[in-house]
C-alpha positions as CSV (number, residue, x, y, z in Angstrom):
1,X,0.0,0.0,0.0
2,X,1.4,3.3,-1.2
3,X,0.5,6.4,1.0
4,X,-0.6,9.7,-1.6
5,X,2.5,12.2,-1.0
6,X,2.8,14.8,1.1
7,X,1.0,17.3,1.0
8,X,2.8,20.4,-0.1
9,X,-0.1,22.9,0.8
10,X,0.9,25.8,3.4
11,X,-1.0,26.8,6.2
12,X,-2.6,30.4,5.3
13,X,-2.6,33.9,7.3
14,X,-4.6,33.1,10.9
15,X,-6.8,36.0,12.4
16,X,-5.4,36.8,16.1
17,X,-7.9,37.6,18.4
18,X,-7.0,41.6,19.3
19,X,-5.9,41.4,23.1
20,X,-3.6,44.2,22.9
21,X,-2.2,47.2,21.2
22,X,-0.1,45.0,19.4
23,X,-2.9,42.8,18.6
24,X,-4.8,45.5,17.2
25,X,-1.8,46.4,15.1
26,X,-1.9,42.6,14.3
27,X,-5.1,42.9,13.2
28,X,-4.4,46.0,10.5
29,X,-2.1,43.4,9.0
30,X,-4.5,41.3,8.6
31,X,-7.3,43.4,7.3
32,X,-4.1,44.7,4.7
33,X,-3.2,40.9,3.9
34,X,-7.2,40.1,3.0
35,X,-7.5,42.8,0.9
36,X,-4.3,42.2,-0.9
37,X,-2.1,44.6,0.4
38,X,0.9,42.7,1.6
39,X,3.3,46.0,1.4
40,X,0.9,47.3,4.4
41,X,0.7,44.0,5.7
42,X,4.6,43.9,5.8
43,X,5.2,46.9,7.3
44,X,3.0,45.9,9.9
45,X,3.7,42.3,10.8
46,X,8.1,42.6,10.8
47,X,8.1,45.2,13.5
48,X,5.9,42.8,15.5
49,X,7.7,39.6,14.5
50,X,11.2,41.4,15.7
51,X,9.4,42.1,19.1
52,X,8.8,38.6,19.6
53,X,5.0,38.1,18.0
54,X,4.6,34.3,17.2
55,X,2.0,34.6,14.8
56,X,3.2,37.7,12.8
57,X,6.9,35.7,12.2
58,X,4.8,32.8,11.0
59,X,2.8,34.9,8.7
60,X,6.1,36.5,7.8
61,X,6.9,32.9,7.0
62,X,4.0,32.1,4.6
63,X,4.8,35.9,3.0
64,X,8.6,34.8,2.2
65,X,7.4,31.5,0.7
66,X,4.8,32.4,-1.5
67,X,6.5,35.9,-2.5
68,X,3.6,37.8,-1.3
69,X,4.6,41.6,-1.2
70,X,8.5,40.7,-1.1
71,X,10.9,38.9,-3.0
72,X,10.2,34.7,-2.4
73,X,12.9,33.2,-0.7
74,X,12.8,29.7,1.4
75,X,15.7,30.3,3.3
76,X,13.7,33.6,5.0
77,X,10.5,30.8,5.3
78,X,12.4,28.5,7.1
79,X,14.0,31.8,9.2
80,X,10.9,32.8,10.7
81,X,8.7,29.7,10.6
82,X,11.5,28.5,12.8
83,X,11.0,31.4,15.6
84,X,7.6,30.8,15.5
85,X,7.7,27.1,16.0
86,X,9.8,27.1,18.7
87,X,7.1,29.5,20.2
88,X,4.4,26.5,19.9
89,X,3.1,27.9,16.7
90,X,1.5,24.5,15.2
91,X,0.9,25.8,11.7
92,X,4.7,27.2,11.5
93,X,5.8,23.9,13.1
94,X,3.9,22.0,10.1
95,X,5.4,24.3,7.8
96,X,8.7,23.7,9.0
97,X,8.3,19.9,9.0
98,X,7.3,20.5,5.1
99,X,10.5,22.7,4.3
100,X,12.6,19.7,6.3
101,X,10.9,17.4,4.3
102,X,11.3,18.8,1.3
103,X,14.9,20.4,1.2
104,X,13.2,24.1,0.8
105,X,15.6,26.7,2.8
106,X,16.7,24.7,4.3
107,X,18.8,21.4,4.2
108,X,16.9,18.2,3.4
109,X,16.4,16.6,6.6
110,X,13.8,13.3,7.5
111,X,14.5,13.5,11.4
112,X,13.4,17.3,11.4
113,X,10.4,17.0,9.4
114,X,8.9,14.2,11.8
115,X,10.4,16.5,15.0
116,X,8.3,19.5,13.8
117,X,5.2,17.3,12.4
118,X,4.8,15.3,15.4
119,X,4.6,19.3,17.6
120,X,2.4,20.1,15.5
121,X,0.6,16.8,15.4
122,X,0.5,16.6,19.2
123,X,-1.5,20.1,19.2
124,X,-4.3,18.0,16.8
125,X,-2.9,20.1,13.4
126,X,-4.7,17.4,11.2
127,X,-2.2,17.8,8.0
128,X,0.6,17.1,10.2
129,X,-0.9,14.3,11.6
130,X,-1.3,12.5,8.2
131,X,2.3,13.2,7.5
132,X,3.5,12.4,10.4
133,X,1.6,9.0,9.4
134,X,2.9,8.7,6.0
135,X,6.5,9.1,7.3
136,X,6.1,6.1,9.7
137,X,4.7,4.2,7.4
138,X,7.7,4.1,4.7
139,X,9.8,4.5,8.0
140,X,11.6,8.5,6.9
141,X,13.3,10.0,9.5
142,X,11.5,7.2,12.2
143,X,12.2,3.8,12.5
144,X,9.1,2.2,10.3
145,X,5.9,1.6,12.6
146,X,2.6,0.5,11.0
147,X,1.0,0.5,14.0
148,X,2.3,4.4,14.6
149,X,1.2,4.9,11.1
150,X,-2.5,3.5,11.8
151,X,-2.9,6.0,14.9
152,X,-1.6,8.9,13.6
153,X,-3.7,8.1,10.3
154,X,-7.1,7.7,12.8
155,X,-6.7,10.9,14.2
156,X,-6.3,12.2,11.2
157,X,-9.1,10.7,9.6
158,X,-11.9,11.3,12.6
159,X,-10.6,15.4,11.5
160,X,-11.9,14.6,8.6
161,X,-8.6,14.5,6.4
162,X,-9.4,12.6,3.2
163,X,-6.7,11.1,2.2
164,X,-5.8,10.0,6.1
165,X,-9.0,8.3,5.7
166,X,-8.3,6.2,2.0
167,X,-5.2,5.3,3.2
168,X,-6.8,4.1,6.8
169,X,-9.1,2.5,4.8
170,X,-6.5,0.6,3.0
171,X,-4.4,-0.5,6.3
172,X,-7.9,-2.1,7.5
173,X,-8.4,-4.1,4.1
174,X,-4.4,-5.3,4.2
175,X,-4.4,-6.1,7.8
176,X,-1.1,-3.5,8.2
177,X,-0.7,-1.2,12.0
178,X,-4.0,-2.9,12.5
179,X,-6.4,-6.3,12.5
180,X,-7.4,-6.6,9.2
181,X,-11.2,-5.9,9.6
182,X,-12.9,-5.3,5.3
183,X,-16.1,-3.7,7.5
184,X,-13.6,-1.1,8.7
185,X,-12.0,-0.4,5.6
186,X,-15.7,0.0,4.0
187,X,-16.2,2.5,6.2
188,X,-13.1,4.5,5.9
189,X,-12.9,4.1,2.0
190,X,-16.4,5.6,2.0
191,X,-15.8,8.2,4.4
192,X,-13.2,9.4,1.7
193,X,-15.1,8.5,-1.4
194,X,-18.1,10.9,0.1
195,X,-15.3,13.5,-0.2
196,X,-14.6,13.0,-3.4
197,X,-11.0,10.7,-3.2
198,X,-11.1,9.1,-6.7
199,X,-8.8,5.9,-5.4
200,X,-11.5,5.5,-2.3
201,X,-14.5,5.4,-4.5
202,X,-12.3,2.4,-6.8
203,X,-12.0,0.7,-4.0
204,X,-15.4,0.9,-2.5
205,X,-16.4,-0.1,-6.3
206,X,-13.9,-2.8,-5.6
207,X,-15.5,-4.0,-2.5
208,X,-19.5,-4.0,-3.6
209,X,-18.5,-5.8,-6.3
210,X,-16.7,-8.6,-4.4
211,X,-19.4,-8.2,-1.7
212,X,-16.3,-7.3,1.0
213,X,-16.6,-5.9,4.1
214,X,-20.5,-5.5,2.7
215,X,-23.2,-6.9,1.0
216,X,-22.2,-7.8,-2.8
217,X,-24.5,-5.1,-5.0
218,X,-23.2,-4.4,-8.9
219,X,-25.6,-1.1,-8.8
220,X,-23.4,0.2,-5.9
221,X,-20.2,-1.0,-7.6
222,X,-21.1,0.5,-10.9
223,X,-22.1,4.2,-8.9
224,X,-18.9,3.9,-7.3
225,X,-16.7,3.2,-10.6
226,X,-18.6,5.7,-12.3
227,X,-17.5,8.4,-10.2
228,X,-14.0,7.6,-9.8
229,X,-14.0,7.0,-13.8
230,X,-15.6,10.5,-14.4
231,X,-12.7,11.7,-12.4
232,X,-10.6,9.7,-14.5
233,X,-9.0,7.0,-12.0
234,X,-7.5,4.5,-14.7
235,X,-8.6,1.3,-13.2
236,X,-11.9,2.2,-12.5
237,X,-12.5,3.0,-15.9
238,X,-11.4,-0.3,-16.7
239,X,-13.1,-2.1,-13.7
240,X,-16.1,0.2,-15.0
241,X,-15.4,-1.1,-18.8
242,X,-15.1,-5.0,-17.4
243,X,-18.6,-5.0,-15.7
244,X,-20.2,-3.5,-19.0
245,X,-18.4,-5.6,-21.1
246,X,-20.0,-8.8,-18.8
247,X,-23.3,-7.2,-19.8
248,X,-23.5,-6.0,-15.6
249,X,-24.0,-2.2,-16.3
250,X,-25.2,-2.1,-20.0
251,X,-28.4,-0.9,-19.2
252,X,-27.4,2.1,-17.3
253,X,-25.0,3.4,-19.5
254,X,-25.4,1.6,-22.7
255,X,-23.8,0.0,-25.5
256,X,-20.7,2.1,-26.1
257,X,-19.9,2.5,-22.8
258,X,-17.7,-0.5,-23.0
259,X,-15.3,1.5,-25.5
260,X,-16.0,4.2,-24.0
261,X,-13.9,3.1,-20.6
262,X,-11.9,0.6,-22.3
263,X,-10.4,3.5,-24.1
264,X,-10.5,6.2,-21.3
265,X,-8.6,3.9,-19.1
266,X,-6.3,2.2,-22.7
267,X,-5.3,5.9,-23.5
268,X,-4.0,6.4,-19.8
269,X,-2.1,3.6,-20.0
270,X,-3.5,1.1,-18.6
271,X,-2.2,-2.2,-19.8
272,X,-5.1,-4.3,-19.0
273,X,-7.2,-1.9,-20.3
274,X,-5.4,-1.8,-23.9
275,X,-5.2,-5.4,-24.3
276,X,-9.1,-6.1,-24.0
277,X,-9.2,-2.8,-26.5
278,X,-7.4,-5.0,-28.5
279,X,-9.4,-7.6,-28.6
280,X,-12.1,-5.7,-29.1
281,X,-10.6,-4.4,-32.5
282,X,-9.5,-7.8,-33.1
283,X,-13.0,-9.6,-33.0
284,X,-15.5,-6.8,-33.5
285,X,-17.1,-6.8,-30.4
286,X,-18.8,-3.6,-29.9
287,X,-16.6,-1.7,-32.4
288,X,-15.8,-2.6,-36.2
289,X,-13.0,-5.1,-36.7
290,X,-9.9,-3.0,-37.3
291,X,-6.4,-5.6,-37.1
292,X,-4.3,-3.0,-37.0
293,X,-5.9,-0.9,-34.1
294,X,-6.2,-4.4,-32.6
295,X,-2.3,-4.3,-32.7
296,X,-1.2,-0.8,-31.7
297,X,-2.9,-1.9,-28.1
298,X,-1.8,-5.1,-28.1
299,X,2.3,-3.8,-28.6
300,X,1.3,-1.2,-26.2
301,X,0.1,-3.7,-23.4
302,X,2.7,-5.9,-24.4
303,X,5.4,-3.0,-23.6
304,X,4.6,-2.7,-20.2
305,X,5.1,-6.7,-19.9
306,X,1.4,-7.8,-20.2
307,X,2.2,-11.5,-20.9
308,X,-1.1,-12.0,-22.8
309,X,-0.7,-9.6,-25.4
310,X,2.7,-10.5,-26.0
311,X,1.2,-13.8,-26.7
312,X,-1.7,-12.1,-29.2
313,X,1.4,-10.4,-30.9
314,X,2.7,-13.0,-31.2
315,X,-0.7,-14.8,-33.3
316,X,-1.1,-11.4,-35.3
317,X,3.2,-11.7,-36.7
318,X,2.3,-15.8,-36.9
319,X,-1.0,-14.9,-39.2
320,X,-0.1,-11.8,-41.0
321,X,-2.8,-10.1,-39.4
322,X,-2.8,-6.3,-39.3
323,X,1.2,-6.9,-39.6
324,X,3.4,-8.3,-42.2
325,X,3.5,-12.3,-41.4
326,X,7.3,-12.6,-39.5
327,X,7.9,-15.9,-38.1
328,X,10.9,-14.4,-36.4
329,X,9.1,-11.6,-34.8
330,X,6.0,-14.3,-33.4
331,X,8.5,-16.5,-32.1
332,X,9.8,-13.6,-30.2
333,X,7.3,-12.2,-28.5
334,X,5.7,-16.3,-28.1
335,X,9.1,-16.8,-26.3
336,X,8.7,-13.4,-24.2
337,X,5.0,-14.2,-22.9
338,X,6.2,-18.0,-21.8
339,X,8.6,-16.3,-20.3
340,X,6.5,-13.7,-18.2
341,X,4.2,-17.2,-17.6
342,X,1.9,-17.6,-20.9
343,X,1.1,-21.0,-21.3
344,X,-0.4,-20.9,-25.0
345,X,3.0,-18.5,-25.1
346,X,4.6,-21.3,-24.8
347,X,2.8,-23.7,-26.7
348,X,2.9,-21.4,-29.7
349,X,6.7,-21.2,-29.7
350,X,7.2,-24.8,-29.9
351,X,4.7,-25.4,-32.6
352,X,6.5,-22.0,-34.5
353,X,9.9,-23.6,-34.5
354,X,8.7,-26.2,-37.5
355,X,8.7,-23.5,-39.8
356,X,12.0,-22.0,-38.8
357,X,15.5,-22.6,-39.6
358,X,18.3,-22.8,-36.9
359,X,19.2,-19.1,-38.1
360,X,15.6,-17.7,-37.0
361,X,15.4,-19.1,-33.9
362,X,18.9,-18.0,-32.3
363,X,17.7,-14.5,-33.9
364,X,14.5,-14.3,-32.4
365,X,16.0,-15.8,-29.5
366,X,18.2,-12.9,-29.0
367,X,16.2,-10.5,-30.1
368,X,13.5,-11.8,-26.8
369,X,16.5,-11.0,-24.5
370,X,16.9,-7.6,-26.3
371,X,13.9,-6.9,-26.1
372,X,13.4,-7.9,-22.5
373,X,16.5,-6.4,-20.9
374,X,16.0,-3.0,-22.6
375,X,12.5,-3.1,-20.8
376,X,10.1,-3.4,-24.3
377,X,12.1,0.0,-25.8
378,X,13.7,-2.6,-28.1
379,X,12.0,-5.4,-29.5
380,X,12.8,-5.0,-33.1
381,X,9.9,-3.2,-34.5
């Protein structure tokens, strides 16, 4: 399970309650900052920031990073975010933890980051709870801790952070910082597909489909790939494309909704995706037969080490199908499929060999290793 990156959003100008003259001063900044004046909002805030004022270095901070009213520089950030983090300042002390993170003003540094998220964490700043999370899950900066991960990712989550709440969702469905528990996870993944997570709403899809976690229901599988599709997730347009092309959502979206996904999720690059696009060119289901859009997916699927459409390759070079007939070229990619475990791969290169001479077959033999060890860039065609 991969944890969505770090946020790199900054924590905005706060309004200070006015408790004194300074505060009221404070407060003209403020008023200058809303309205865009960040010259006026300078001139106000630095005096106060020298004196000491927590929350006018911070916003001195956000000023110097975004380049709002002076020149941007990190290295000023980091300056005052640091005087007002060591004041307690928890939105300076998660910007700090970002800059650490990050290498911005100051130098890269893991240990800092989690030092400054977990302040800020510990006084319930909800970002910098989720990245204190991530951090112990891939164990940066922190000795790895799943079960550290899973608690800073609950508090996280019951603030309402999205993305804390997919990724809680996902511990619970893998059993990681946590007993796996797939009634959990349903209700974390929906938690964050309600707010719109594209990933959570796949894997909600994922789990009313399978009937995990909850009762198995293709109309609430379909709702849920729909929406992730429509943001364009890549596998649930093709979890969406599978379930219309096994006739399970046809009559909500209709007939070309099967190319429709197929093709959102193919173009993407999705390599399961391309090679049942290519077999839909191939046979002329739902579309008109077209062999040599039936091959361009195929070879693109087969690129990324889809062992089934090397194998269908492999067919269209042995036929002449969309493709000049090159027994040399089918016996390669026959050899590369068996290789990646394709059975008919297999099967198909031995039968090929008959029509070969010795010559061919040490060729297409090395040109299967080329092509493998250059990662598909070189396979000869």
């Amino acid at each position: 399970m991969r944890f969505i990156l770090i946020s790199a959003l900054f924590i905005g100008i706060v309004i200070a309650l006015a408790v004194s003259l300074s505060e009221e001063d404070f407060d003209k900044g403020v008023a200058a900052a809303q309205r865009g004046d960040f010259a006026t909002a300078l001139k106000v805030w630095r005096p106060l920031a020298e004196e000491g004022h927590a929350v006018a270095q911070k916003n001195l901070g956000v000023m110097y990073y975004h380049g709002d009213g002076v020149a941007k520089d990190d290295k000023k950030a980091a300056y005052w975010y640091a005087l007002a983090a060591e004041q307690g300042v928890a939105a300076a002390q998660y910007n700090l933890g970002l800059m650490y993170a990050s290498g911005e003003g100051v130098a890269q540094d893991d240990k800092q980051a989690v030092k400054w998220y977990r302040l800020a964490a510990e006084q319930e700043h909800r970002n910098a709870r989720y990245n204190l999370a991530s951090m112990y899950y891939k164990g940066e900066g922190v000795a790895q801790d799943h079960k550290e991960s899973a608690y800073w990712s609950r508090l996280a989550a019951e603030q309402g952070h999205a993305a804390a709440q997919y990724n809680l969702g996902l511990m619970y469905a893998e059993g990681e910082g946590v007993a796996q528990d797939h009634t959990e996870a349903v209700k974390w993944y929906r938690k964050a597909a309600d707010q719109g997570v594209a990933a959570a709403q796949n894997k909600l899809g994922v789990m009313y489909e399978n009937g995990t976690g909850v009762a198995q229901d293709n109309k609430e599988a379909i709702k849920w790939y729909r929406l992730a599709a429509e943001q364009g997730h890549i596998r649930a347009q093709y979890n969406l494309s599978v379930m219309h092309a096994n006739g399970e959502a046809a009559a909500q979206d209709g007939k070309h909704a099967v190319n429709k996904w197929y093709s959102e999720a193919a173009e993407q690059g999705d390599a399961d995706a391309q090679y049942n696009l290519g077999l839909m060119y191939d046979h002329g289901l739902g579309v008109a037969p077209d062999t040599k859009e039936a091959v361009k997916w195929y070879r693109l699927a087969a690129e990324q080490g889809h062992e089934e459409a090397q194998y269908q390759l492999g067919v269209v070079y042995d036929n002449g199908k969309g493709v000049a007939k090159d027994t040399v070229l089918a016996y390669m990619w026959f050899n590369i499929g068996a290789a990646n475990g394709d059975e008919l791969g297999a099967k198909n290169r031995d039968l090929i060999v008959k029509q070969m001479t010795s010559q061919e077959i040490e060729k297409a033999k090395v040109m299967a290793s080329t092509c493998m060890e250059s990662n598909y860039q070189n396979c000869g065609n």
